[in-house]
C-alpha positions in Angstrom: 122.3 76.6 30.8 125.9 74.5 32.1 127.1 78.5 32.7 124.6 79.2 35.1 123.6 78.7 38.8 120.7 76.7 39.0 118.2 76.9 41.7 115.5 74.1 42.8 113.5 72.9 45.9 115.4 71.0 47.9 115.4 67.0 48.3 115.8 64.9 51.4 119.9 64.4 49.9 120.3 68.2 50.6 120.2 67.7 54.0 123.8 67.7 54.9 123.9 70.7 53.1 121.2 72.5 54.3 122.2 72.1 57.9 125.7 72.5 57.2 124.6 76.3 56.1 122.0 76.7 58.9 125.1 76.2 61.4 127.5 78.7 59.1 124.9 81.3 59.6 124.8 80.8 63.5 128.4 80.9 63.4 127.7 84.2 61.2 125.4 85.7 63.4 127.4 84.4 66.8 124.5 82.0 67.7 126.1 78.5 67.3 125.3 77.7 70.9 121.2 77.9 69.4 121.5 75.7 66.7 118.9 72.7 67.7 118.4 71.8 64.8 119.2 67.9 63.3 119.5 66.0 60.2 116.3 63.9 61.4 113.9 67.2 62.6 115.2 69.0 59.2 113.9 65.5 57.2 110.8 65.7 59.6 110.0 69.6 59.2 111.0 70.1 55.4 109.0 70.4 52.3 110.9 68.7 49.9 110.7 68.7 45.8 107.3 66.1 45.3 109.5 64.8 42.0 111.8 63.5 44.2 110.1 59.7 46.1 111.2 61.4 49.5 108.6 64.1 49.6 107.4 65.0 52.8 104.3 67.7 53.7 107.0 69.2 56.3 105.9 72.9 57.6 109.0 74.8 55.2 110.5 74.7 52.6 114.3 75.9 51.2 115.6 76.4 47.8 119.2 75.8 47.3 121.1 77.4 44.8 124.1 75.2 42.9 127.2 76.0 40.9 126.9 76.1 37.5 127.7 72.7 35.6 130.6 74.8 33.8 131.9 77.6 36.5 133.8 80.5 35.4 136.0 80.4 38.6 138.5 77.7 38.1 138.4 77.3 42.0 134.5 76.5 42.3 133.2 72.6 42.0 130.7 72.2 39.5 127.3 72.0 41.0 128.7 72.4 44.9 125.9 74.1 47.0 126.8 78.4 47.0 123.3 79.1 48.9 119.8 78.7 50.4 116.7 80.6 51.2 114.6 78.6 53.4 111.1 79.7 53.6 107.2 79.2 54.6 103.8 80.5 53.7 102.1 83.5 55.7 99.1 84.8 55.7 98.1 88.6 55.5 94.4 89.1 57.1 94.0 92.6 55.7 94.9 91.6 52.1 93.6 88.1 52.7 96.4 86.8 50.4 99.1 84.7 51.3 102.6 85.5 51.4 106.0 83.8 51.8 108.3 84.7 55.0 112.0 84.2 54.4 113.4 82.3 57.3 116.5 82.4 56.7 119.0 83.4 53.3 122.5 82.4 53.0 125.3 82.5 50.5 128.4 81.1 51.5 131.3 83.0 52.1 133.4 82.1 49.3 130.7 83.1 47.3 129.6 86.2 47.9 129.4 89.0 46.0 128.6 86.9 42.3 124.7 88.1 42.8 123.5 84.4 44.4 121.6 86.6 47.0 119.7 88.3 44.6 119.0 85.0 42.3 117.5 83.4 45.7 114.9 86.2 46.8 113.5 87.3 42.9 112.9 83.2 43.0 110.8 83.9 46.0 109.6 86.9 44.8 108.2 84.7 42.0 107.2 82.1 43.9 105.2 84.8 46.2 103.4 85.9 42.8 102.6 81.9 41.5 100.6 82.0 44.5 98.9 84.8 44.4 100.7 86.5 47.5 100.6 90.0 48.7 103.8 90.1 50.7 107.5 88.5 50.9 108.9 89.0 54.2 111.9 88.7 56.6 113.8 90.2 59.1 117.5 91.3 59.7 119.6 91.4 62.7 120.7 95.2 63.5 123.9 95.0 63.6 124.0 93.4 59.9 124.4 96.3 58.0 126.0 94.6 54.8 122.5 92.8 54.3 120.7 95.7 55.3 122.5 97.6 52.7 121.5 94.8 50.5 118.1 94.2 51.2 117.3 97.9 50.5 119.1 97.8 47.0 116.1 95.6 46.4 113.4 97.8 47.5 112.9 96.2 50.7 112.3 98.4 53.6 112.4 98.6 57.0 109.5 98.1 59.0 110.4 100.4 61.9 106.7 100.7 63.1 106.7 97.3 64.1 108.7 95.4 67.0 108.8 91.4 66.5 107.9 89.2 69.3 108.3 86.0 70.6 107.7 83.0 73.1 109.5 80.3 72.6 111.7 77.5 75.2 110.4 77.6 78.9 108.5 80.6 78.5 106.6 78.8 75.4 106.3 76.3 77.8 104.5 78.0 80.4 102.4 79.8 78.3 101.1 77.0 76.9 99.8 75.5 80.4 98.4 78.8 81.3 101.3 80.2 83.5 102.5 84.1 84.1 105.5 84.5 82.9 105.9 87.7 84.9 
């Protein structure tokens, strides 16, 4: 319908955008300096919509969520970008099902609060059932409590029993070629 937001797998033209958005939200969450990411690695990485000719097996994959062709807000351009949810497959080895982890979900500032957030993760949550998954999963900064507030009002919860780890940079490094890191 030209009155609602459409959402759709992203194509190698949403680049721009999605990298745009991945920088907002490090700006959001006061991690610019962090941002790696580049319009080349993005086009190397991401999965993008196979009937587009630019598909690419890339590792994720992001949704992007558009304006409506007819907006009801006189100040919104038709079809402008509003928000993504960039995701990739997991696997659970107790349910032996797959499952889809949320990388990252953003809705631009401007538009907030119009129920965008909540379009992008029930489209994952359908895309988790078309594959047969057990689980859709993220995780939230602390300090966030405006998405924690809205991420239970979905049902999520919180999975306080478990603490998330990582390696990555020089420690990844080391790791990989056998070294202590202690």
């Amino acid at each position: 319908m030209a009155d609602q937001p459409t959402i759709k797998l992203a194509n190698r033209d949403d680049i721009p955008e999605i990298l745009a958005m991945i920088k907002e939200l490090a700006d959001y969450e006061h991690a610019s300096q962090d941002v790696e990411a580049t319009e080349e690695s993005l086009a190397r990485t991401l999965t993008f919509d196979a009937s587009t000719q630019h598909t690419n097996p890339g590792y994720a994959k992001t949704l992007i969520l558009r304006l409506p062709a007819s907006p009801t807000n006189p100040d919104d351009k038709p079809g402008a970008v509003a928000g993504m949810a960039l995701y990739f497959n997991n696997y659970s080895t107790w349910r032996s099902r797959p499952g889809i982890y949320l990388e990252d979900l953003y809705v631009r500032p401007q538009y907030r609060k119009r129920g965008f957030g909540k379009l992008l993760i029930q489209e994952l949550a359908r895309e988790t059932l078309l594959i047969d998954g057990g689980r859709l999963e993220w995780n939230c900064l602390k300090w966030n409590e405006p998405s924690l507030e809205f991420y239970r009002s979905l049902g999520a919860k919180e999975m306080v029993d478990w603490v998330s780890l990582r390696v990555d940079g020089k420690a990844l490094e080391k790791l990989a070629l056998g070294h202590s890191n202690s």
